[in-house]
C-alpha positions in Angstrom: 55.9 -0.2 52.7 52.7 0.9 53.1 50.7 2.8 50.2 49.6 6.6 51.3 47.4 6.4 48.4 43.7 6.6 50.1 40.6 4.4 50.3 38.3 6.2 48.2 34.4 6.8 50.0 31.8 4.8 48.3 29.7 8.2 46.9 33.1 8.9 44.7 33.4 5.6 43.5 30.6 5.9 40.5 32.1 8.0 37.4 29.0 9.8 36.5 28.7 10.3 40.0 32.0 11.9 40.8 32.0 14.2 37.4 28.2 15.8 38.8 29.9 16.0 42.3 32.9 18.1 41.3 30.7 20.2 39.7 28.2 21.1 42.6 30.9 21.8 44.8 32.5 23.9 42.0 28.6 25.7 41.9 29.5 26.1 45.8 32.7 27.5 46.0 32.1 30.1 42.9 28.8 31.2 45.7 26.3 29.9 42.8 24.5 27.5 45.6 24.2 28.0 49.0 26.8 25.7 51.0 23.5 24.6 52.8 22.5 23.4 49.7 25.1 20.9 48.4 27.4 18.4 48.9 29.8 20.5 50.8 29.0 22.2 54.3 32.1 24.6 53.6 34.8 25.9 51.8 37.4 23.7 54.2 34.9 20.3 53.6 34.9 21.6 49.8 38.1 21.1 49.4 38.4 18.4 51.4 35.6 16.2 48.7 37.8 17.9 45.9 40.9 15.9 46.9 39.3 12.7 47.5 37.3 12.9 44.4 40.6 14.4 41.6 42.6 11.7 43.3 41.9 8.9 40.3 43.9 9.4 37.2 40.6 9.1 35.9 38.5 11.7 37.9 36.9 12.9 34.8 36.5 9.6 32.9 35.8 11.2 29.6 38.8 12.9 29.7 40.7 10.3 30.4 39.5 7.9 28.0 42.2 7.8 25.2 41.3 4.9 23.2 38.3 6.7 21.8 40.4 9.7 20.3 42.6 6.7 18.3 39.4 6.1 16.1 36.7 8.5 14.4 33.1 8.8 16.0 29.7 9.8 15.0 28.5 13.1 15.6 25.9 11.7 17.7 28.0 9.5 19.7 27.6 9.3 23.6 31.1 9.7 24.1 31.2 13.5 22.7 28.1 14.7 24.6 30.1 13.6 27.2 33.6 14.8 26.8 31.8 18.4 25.6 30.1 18.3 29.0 33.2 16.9 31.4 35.4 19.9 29.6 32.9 22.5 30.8 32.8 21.0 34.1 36.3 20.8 34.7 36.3 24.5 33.7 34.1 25.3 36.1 36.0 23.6 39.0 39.3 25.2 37.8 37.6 28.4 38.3 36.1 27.7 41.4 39.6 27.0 42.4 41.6 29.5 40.9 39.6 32.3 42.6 40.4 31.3 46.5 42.4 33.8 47.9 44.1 31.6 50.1 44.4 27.7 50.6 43.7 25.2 47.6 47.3 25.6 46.1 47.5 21.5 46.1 43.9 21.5 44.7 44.7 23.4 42.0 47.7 21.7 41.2 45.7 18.0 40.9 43.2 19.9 38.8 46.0 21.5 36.5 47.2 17.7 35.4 43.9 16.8 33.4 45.0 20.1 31.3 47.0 17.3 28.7 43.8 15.4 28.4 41.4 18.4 27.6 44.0 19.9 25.0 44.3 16.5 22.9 39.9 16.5 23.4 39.9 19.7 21.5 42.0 19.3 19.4 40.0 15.7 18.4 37.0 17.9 18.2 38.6 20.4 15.8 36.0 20.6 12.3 39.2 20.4 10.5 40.2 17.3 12.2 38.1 15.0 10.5 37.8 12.9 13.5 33.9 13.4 13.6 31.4 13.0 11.1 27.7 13.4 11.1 25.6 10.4 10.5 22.0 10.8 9.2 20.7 10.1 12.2 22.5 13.3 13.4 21.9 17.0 12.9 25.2 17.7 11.1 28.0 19.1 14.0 25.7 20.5 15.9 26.8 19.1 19.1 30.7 19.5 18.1 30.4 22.9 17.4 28.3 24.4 20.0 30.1 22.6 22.4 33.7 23.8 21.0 32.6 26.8 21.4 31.2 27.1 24.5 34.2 25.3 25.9 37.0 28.3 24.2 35.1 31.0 26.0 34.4 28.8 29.4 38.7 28.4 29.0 39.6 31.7 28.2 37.1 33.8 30.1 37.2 31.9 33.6 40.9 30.1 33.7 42.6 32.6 33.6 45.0 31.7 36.1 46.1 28.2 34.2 45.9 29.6 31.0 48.9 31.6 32.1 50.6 28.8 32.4 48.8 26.6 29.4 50.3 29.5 27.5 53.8 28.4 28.1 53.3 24.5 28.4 50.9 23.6 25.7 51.1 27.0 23.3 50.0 24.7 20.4 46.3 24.4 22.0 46.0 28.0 20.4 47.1 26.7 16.8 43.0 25.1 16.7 41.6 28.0 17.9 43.2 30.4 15.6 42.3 27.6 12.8 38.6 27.2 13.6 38.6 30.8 14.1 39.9 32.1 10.6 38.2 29.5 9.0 34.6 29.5 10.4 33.0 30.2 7.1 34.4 26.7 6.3 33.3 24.9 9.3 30.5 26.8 10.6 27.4 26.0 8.0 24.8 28.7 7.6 21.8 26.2 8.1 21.7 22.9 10.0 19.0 20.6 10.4 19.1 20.5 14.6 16.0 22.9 15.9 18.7 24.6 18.4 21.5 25.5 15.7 22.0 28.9 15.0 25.3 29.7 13.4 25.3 33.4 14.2 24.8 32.6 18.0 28.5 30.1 17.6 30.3 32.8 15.6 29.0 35.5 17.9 30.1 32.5 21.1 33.8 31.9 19.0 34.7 35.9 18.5 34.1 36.4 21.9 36.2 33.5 23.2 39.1 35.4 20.6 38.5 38.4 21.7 38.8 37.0 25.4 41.9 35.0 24.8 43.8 38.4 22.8 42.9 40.3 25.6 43.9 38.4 28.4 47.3 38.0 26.4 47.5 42.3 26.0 46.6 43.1 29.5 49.0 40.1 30.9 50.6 42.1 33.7 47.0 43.5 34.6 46.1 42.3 38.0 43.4 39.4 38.2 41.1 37.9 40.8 42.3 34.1 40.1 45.7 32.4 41.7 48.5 33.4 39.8 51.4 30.5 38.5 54.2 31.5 41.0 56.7 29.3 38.3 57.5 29.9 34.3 56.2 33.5 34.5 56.6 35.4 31.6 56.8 38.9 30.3 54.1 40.5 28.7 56.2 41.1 25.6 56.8 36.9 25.8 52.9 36.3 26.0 51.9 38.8 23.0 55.3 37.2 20.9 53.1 33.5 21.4 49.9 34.9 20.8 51.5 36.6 17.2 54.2 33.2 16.8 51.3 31.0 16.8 49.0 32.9 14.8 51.5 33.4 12.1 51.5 30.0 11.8 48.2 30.1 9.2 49.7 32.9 7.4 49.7 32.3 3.4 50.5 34.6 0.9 47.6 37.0 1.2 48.1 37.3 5.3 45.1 37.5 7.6 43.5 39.9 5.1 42.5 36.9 3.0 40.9 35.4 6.1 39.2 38.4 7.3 37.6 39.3 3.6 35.9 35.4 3.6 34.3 36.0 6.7 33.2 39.4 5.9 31.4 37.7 3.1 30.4 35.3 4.8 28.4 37.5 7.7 27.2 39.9 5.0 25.1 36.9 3.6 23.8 35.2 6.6 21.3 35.5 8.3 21.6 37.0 12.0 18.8 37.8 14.2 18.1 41.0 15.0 19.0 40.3 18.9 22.9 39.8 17.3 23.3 41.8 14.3 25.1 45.0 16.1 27.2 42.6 18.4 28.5 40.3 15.8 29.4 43.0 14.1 30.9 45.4 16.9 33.0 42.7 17.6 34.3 41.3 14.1 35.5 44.8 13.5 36.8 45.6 16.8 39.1 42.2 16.7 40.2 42.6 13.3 41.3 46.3 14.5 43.0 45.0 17.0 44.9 42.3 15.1 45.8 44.3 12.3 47.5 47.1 14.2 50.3 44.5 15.1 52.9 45.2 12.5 53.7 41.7 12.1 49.9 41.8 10.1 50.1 44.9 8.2 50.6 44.7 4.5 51.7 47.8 2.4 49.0 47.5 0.1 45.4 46.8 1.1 43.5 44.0 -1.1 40.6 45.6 -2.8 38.4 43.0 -1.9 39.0 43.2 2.1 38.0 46.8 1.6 34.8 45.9 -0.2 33.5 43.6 2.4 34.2 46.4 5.0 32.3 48.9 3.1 30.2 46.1 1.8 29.3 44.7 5.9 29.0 48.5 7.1 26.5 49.6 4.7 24.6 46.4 6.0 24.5 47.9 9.6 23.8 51.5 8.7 20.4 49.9 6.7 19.2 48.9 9.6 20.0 52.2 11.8 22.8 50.6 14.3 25.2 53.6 13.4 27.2 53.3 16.5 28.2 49.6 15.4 28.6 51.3 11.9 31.5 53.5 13.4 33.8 50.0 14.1 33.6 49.2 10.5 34.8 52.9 8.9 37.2 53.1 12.4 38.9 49.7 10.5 38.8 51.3 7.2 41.0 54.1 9.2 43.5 51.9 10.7 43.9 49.6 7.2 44.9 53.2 5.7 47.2 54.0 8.4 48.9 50.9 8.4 50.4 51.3 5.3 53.5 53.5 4.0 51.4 53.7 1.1 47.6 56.3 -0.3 47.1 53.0 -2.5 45.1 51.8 0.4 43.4 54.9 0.7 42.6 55.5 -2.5 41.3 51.7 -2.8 39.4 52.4 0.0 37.3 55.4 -1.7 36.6 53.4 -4.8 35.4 50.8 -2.3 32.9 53.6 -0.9 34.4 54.6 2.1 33.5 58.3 1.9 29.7 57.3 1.1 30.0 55.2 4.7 31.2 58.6 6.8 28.5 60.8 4.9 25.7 58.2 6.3 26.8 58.4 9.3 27.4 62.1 9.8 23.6 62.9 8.4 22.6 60.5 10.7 23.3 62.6 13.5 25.8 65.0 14.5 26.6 63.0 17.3 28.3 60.2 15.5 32.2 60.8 13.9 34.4 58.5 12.8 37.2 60.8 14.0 40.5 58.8 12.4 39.3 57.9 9.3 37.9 61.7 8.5 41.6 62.8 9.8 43.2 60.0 7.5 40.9 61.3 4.2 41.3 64.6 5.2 44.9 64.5 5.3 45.2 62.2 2.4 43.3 64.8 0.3 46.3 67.1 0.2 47.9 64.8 -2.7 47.3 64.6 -5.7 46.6 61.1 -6.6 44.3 60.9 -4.0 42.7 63.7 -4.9 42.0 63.1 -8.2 40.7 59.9 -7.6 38.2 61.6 -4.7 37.0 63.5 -7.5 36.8 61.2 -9.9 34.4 59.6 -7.7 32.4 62.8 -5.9 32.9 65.2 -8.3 29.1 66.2 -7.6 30.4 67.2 -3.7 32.5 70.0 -5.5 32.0 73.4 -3.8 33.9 75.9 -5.6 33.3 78.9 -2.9 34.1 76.3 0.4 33.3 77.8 4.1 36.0 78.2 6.3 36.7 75.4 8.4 36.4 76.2 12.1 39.4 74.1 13.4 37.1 73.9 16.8 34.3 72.0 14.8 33.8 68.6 15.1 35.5 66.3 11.9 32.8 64.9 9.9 31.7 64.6 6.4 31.3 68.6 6.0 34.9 68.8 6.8 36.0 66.5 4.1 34.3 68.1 1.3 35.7 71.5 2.8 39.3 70.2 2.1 38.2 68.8 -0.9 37.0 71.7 -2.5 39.9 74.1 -1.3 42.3 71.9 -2.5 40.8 70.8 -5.4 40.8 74.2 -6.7 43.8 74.8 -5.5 45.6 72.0 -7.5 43.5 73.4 -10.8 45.0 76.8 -10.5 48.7 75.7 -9.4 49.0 72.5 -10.1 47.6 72.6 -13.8 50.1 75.7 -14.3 53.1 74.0 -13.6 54.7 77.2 -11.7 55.4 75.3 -8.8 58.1 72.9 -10.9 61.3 75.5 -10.1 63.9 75.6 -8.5 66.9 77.2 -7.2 70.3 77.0 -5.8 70.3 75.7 -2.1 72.6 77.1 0.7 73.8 74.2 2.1 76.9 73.7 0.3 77.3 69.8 1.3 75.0 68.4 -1.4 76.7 66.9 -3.9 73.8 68.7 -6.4 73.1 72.0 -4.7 69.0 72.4 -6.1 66.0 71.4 -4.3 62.1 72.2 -5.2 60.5 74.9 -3.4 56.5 75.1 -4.3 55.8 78.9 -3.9 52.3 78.1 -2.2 52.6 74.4 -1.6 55.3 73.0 1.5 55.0 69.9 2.8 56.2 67.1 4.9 58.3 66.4 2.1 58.7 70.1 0.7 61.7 70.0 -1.5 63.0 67.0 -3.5 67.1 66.8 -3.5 68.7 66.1 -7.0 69.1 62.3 -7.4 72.2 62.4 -8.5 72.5 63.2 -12.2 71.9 66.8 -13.2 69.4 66.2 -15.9 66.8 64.2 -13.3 66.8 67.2 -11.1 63.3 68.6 -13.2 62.0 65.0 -13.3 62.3 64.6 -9.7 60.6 67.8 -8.9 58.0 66.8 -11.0 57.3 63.5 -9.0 56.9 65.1 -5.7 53.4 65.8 -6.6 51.8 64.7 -3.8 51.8 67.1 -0.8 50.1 69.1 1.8 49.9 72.6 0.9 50.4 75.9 3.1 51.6 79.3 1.7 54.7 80.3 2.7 54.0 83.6 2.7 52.2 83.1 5.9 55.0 82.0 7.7 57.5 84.4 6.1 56.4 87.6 8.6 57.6 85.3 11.8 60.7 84.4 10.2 61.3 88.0 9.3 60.7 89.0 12.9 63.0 86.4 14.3 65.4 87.3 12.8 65.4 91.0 13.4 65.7 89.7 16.7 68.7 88.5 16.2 67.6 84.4 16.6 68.1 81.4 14.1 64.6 80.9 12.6 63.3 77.2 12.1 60.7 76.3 10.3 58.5 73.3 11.9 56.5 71.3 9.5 53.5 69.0 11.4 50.9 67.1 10.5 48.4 68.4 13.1 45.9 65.5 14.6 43.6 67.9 14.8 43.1 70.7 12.2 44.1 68.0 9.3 46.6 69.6 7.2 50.1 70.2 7.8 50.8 73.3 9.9 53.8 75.1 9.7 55.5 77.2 12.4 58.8 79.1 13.2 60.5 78.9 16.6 64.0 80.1 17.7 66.7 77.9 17.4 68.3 76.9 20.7 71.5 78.9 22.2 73.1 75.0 22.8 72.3 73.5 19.0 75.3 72.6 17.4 73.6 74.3 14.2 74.0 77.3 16.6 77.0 78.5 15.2 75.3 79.0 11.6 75.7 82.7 9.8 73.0 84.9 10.6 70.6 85.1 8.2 70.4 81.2 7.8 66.8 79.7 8.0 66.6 75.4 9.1 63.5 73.4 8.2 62.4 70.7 10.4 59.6 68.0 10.3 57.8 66.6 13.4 56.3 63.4 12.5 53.5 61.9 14.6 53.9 58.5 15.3 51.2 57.9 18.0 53.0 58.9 21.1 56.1 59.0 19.5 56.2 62.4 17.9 60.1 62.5 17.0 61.4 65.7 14.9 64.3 65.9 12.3 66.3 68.6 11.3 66.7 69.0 7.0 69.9 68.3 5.5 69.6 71.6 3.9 68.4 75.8 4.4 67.0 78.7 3.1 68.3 82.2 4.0 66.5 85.1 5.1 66.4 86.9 1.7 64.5 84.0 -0.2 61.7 85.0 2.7 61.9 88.6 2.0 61.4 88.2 -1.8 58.5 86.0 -0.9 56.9 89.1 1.5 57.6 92.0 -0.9 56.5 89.7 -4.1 54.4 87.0 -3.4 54.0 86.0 -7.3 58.3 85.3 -7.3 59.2 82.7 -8.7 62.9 81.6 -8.8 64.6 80.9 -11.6 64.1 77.6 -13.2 67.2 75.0 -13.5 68.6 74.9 -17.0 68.3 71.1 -17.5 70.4 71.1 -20.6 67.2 70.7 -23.1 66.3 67.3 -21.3 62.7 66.8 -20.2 
């Protein structure tokens, strides 16, 4: 039988040869040199020259060459200038490739089957592989690294179309780049011999090529200019689990945070030229925001120290003026906070010297916020613990006669020390006092304790704390539920009044408003169809509307008030009910 395999042309028969031909054409078909300029005099006679010359098993020899990842070379070997280089090039053609709109598909294909070779070169190049080593003839890893590098972004940013399927076939390629990425401040030395080295420039080449690869995986369905794999096609929900499988594969006991605190350090003490200080830093914020929003990342509490180098690597960028970079480091500090069920993270956060970070950049200019994070301290304020801590540390910000806050005004520093203030003085007049520990009898009859807490001038998300149980904890419990947003209820007594002389159900809606930060309260009727609808009249119901980003789901109370307890509060607003007799027990 005769072969169908062809006779190759003598110009593709020389290795170095070839590898420089694949990549002019590749120059021509991306429009980066005129057809009348190159090897090709189309894009039919390019791909024509592509299929004779990725024909060989060993098109790109360096690829190809597997006896030399069996054994460990010298930084300055031949062989990795070379493989750095063929990897780029072969990039470049699977680009050039990728992008046609129409004809190629066998092309691509041929090009897609050197994919094995490339991985394994990578991962052989990996710093933590140990498979090169500097001699002292060499400049350390210069060459590994920059050209490591170079070759993540090249992958990520301009194959899109077979990373999508790399992403299914070979998902372990993205165990090495989540390793060298984690652990640059181990592989990436501040200073190197070589004249060119600049480690700032490879850190500012590998977060990009992360941020690249994370957002390809978020935006999967997104539409894309390069040929889509018409086979194994995934969901986006089956790319991001990957992305988040394989990265939770370097996971130890402190979680990224540990990771992301090193490298913090690490920046804050090298030196980065001024051409890259803002963009280093934009973007090690932005991809740590990103990553840490992922619940499979979040931690209930916060490590101090992750906090400190946040603070630590903002205060570094405000120095030198570059606010607007400033505002991703105290928009990370915001997300930390609300990724947590917990105000330990909060309150970690302000002995850190988070509020010191927003009142730099408010003064700064009026122009710059840090809209989440004010919201988040702002709201935080309206606990205790949190409060006292705030004041432990900024006592000196202490107004004691506070401007109203215009709810139309812009959040900023001002509007933090406004809520400070208030509230501060606030808890010294009622907390101190202890009048708002009583209780009294609820109307809903289907506790198994019938008492909740009712703080005459303080309601809250959580307003009223149910017995636990055993009578003599009731007090205890009340006493715990210290932490709170405060409103008067006095306010909202008026509406329900008027309701109900309507002859409608009041219910009382407690939010935590995104924009005016407190918690708002407001009465509306309750709806003709409820199935609370058949309650006596006179019955008031409590609901909470929690917002969840754009989930905002509400839930009724297991419990009410009645109309009366509202009137006692119009006509004295000093009434206090009387307090539970706990049987001597404190």
């Amino acid at each position: 039988m005769r072969s169908t395999r062809r006779k190759l042309p003598q110009w593709s028969k020389d290795p170095v040869q070839r590898v420089n031909m694949i990549q002019d054409i590749a120059f021509q078909l991306n429009g980066n040199t005129p057809w009348s300029q190159g090897p090709a005099s189309n894009r039919r006679d390019a791909l024509d020259k592509l299929r004779v010359l990725l024909e060989p098993a060993d098109a790109f020899p360096g690829l190809s060459d597997k006896d030399n990842r069996t054994k460990r070379l010298a930084e300055d070997d031949p062989a990795i200038e070379a493989i750095t280089m063929e990897i780029r090039i072969f990039s470049f053609a699977c680009e050039a490739v990728c992008t046609l709109e129409d004809g190629g598909g066998d092309v691509n294909d041929m090009l897609y089957r050197f994919w094995p070779n490339a991985i394994d070169w990578l991962a052989f190049l990996h710093p933590g592989s140990d498979s090169v080593y500097p001699t002292k003839s060499s400049s350390g890893n210069y060459l590994v690294l920059e050209g490591l590098t170079k070759a993540y972004l090249y992958i990520f940013q301009y194959n899109r179309g077979h990373m999508e399927r790399l992403l299914i076939d070979r998902p372990d390629m993205l165990f090495f780049v989540f390793d060298f990425w984690l652990r640059f401040p181990r592989y990436i030395p501040e200073t190197m011999l070589h004249p060119e080295f600049n480690a700032a420039d490879t850190i500012h080449t590998l977060l990009n090529a992360v941020s690249t690869l994370y957002n390809m995986v978020s935006g999967w369905d997104l539409p894309h200019p390069q040929r889509r794999s018409q086979r194994n096609l995934i969901s986006v929900d089956d790319a991001r689990a990957i992305f988040v499988r394989e990265l939770q594969r370097h996971l130890g006991k402190g979680g990224l945070h540990t990771f992301f605190t090193k490298q913090n350090e690490y920046l804050a003490h090298l030196f980065i030229p001024p051409r890259l200080v803002g963009r280093v830093w934009y973007m090690q914020f932005e991809l740590q925001s990103l990553i840490i929003r992922n619940p499979a990342f979040a931690r209930d509490i916060c490590p101090r120290a992750y906090l400190r180098s946040i603070v630590e690597s903002t205060n570094i960028l405000l120095d030198q003026r570059l606010h607007r970079d400033a505002i991703a480091g105290a928009d990370l500090l915001g997300i930390l906070c609300q990724a947590t069920e917990s105000n330990k993270t909060l309150m970690r956060a302000l002995e850190a010297g988070a509020y010191s970070i927003i009142k730099r950049i408010g003064m700064a200019s009026e122009d710059y916020n840090v809209i989440e994070f004010t919201h988040q301290l702002c709201t935080g304020l309206a606990q205790a613990s949190v409060l006292r801590v705030f004041h432990r540390l900024h006592k000196d910000e202490f107004d004691p006669e506070p401007t109203p806050m215009d709810p139309k005004r812009r959040l900023n520093y001002k509007t933090v020390i406004r809520q400070f203030s208030s509230r501060y003085k606030f808890y010294l007049v009622e907390m101190k006092s202890e009048k708002h520990w009583k209780q009294f009898p609820c109307s809903n009859d289907a506790l198994e304790y019938a008492f909740v807490r009712v703080a005459m001038r303080s309601t809250a998300p959580s307003d009223v704390s149910v017995s636990t149980g055993r009578k003599h904890t009731t007090l205890r419990a009340a006493r715990t539920m210290g932490r709170g947003a405060y409103t008067r209820p006095q306010e909202i007594a008026a509406n329900i009044l008027s309701m109900h002389e309507r002859g409608k159900l009041p219910v009382v809606t407690f939010e935590q408003s995104q924009i005016y930060p407190a918690v708002r309260a407001t009465v509306r009727a309750l709806e003709e169809d409820s199935l609370c609808a058949s309650a006596p009249r006179g019955t008031v119901f409590l609901e909470v509307k929690i917002n969840l980003g754009r989930d905002q789901p509400t839930r009724m109370l297991p419990f009410t008030y009645t109309v009366d307890f509202f009137e006692r509060v119009v006509n004295n607003p000093s009434w206090f009910p009387k307090p539970l007799d706990t049987g001597g027990r404190k």
